[in-house]
Phi, psi and omega in degrees: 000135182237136169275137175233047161070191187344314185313331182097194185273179191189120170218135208224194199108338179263110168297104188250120196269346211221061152199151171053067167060031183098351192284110167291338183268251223320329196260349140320280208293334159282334206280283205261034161258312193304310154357299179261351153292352178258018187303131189290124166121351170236197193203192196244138166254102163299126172211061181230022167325137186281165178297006185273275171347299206288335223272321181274316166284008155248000154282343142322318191241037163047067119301121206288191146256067183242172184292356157282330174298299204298316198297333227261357200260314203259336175270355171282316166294322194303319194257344144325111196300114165108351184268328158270044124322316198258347181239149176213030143193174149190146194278121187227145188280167191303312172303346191258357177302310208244354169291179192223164148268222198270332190276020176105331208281141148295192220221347198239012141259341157306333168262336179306323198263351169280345180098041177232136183291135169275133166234140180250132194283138204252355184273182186218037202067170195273142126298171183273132176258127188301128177108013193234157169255089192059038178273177182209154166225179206254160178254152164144342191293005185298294194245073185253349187276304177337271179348317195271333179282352187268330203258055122244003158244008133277013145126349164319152204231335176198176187219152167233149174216142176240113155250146215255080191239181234191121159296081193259170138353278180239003181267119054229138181292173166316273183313351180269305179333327208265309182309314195280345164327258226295297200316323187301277181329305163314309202288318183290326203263339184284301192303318172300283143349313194253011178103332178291102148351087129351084158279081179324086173244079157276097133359126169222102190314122171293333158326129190127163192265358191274179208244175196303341185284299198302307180280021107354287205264002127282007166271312168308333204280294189310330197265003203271298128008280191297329191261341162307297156313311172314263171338314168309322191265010127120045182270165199247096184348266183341329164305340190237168180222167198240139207204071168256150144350110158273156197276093190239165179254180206318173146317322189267009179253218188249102194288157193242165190274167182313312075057284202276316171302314165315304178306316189253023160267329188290322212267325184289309193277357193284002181274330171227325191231157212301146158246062160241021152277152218262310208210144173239109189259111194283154144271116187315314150075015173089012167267143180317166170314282185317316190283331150345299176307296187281000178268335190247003156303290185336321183262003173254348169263345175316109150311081205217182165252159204207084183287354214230170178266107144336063178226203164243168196220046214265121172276266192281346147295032176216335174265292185009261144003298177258350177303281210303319184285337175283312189101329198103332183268132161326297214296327216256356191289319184306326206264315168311292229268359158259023145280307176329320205283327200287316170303328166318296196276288193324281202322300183313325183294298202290329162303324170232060168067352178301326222286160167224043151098175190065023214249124179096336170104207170273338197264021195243000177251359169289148229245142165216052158279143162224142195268163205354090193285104200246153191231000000 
């Protein structure tokens, strides 16, 4: 992988025919970032909370919620020795784009110089979608082309959008499937036109009593859905990484081992998705720090085919932990940033079937559910 100063990262040789009208260099230029975020053995540090989202978790450790604080939380992570060993992108909300530390560096050349790609979360939240019974889609696509030409020339590398569906009854409708599929599909092809990695996140909210069998064959249904849209609007796989839900049964049900969940997230995605996708980086979905770790071991140790790279893209399953340890206090950073470093490494290990647990204490086995959970 090479930095070419403005130009951004860059690794090339692959002629590509099918994105953004034909542009071959570009579509070069998505191959081998969507690639190397996918690299085994490394992940995604979701650090992209809207000021609201961060605003509530620092009212956990009675913290304020202002901008030196939020800065002082992402430079604790960004700057933890040895911890992009284990990342190779992470996902920032728009103010963390463009912020510094404390000593002046931006924060987007502290990952430059670590080998890890900046990426920006690029939706603008859910809406209610009308004709549902409290289904929702996600928004932000009027001026997403702009947008996207300005965080690839502040140095974004990729991009996230969450559309956000939910197990009911009759739920997810038809109509919520068909929408967030294109709001997905729309969002990816844009994003690509402007230089940026798509990062595909349909969401299926773990809320609810039903059991693993049902959010199976409703996860095959959404991602079944989603690579369809994709294809239609001529977006260029190899270009995207994919960021869903593992297949667990409800929050309100009876939890199953890690073992049994690997078995029906592998068999749902060797079901819908293509392997000319690079990575599939799971969201952690409110399961603890541990069961996170140990649920995305579990499917790297299966013996199956698995076309695509296992790994994560994990927010509060990457913090938590050190959210708690830090405190807020200066004097606490040290003691923060090797939990962090410890969740860091278990996870990477878990990217190729290694970890064998316990990284993070006791306090890494607390549940971070939250219901229908917005960000």
């Amino acid at each position: 992988m090479i930095w070419l100063g403005e130009v951004g990262w860059w690794t090339g040789g692959v002629t590509v025919e099918r994105c953004g009208g034909g542009n071959g260099s570009l579509g070069d230029e998505l191959i081998a970032n969507a690639a190397y975020i996918a690299t085994p053995g490394k992940g995604i540090l979701a650090a992209d909370e809207s000021t609201g989202t961060i605003g509530k978790r620092f009212a956990s450790i009675n913290v304020e919620n202002v901008e030196t604080n939020r800065r002082a939380l992402r430079e604790l992570l960004f700057t933890t020795p040895g911890a992009f060993e284990y990342l190779s992108g992470v996902i920032l909300f728009e103010e963390t784009l463009y912020q510094k530390s404390a000593a002046g560096k931006p924060f987007v050349d502290i990952m430059k110089e670590g080998g890890v790609l900046p990426g920006i979360k690029v939706d603008k939240g859910v809406v209610e979608l009308a004709g549902t019974n409290g289904e929702t889609t996600t928004q932000g696509l009027d001026d997403l082309g702009k947008r996207c030409a300005q965080y690839y020339s502040a140095g974004a590398r990729f991009a996230k959008w969450r559309a956000v569906l939910k197990i009911g009854p009759t739920e997810p409708s038809a109509l919520s499937i068909l929408e967030n599929a294109n709001g997905l599909a729309r969002y990816a092809i844009i994003c690509q036109e402007n230089g940026l990695v798509p990062i595909v996140e349909p969401e299926i909210l773990v809320d609810g009593s039903h059991d693993i069998d049902r959010c199976a064959e409703v996860s095959e249904r959404v991602l079944a859905a989603c690579y369809k849209a994709l294809n239609d609007h001529h977006v260029l796989l190899e270009g995207t990484l994919l960021k869903p839900n593992m297949v667990t049964p409800g929050s309100d049900s009876k939890k199953v081992a890690p073992e049994v969940i690997a078995e029906y997230t592998v068999r749902t995605l060797q079901r819908t998705v293509p392997p000319a996708v690079p990575g599939i980086m799971f969201l952690s979905g409110g399961q603890s720090e541990e069961e996170a770790t140990l649920n995305l071991n579990a499917m790297n140790k299966l013996q199956t085919k698995k076309p695509w790279t296992l790994s994560f893209s994990y927010g509060r399953a990457l913090q938590q932990s050190t959210l708690k340890t830090w405190q807020g206090k200066e004097e606490n950073v040290g003691k923060a940033q090797d939990v962090f470093l410890a969740r860091a490494k278990g996870n990477s290990e878990a990217t190729l079937g290694k970890y064998t647990g316990g990284a993070g204490g006791a306090d890494a086995s607390e549940s971070l559910h939250v219901k229908d959970y917005k960000y």
